[in-house]
N, C-alpha and C positions, 0 to 999 in steps of 0.2 A: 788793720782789723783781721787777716790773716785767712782763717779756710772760712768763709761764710759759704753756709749750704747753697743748695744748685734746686733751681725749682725750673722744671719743661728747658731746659737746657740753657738757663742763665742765672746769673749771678746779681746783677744788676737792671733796672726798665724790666721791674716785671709790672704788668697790668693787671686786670681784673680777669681777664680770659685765660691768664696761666694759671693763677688760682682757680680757675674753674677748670681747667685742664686738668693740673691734679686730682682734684676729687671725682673726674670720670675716671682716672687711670687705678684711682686709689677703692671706686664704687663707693661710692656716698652716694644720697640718695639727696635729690634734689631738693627737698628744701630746708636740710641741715647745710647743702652747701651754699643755697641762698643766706641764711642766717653766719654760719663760718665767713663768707666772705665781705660780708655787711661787717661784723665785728671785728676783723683785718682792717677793714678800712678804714673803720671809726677809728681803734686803734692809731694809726697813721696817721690819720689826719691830727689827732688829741696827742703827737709824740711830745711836743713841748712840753707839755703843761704837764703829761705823767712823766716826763724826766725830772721836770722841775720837783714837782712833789716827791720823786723818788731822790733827792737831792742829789741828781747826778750831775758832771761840772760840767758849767756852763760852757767850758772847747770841749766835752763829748758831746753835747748836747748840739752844738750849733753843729761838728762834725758831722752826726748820722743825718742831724735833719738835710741837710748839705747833699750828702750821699746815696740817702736812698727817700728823701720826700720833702 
């Protein structure tokens, strides 16, 4: 997958707390980054299902889920 970005100084096992790390360093205000981080998550958690509908194949699909959730 090649250079994927770096968030609080990893690449991979990021949590809930380095997204919220970010947006202190970045000043957002607390409760866009409540809501930012709720729809990261949802996001993630629903990866299947918007890969699937985005018809992406099903070895990238099972890959990222693999990799990063």
């Amino acid at each position: 997958m090649g250079d994927e970005p770096e968030l609080n100084n990893k690449r991979n096992g990021l949590i809930k707390e380095d997204l919220v790390a970010f947006t202190i360093f970045a000043s957002i205000e607390k409760a866009a980054t409540k809501k930012m981080v709720e729809r990261i998550l949802g996001v993630i958690s629903n990866w299947l299902r918007f890969a699937k509908n985005a018809e992406v194949n099903s070895h990238h699909r099972s890959e990222v889920k693999m990799r990063y959730g």
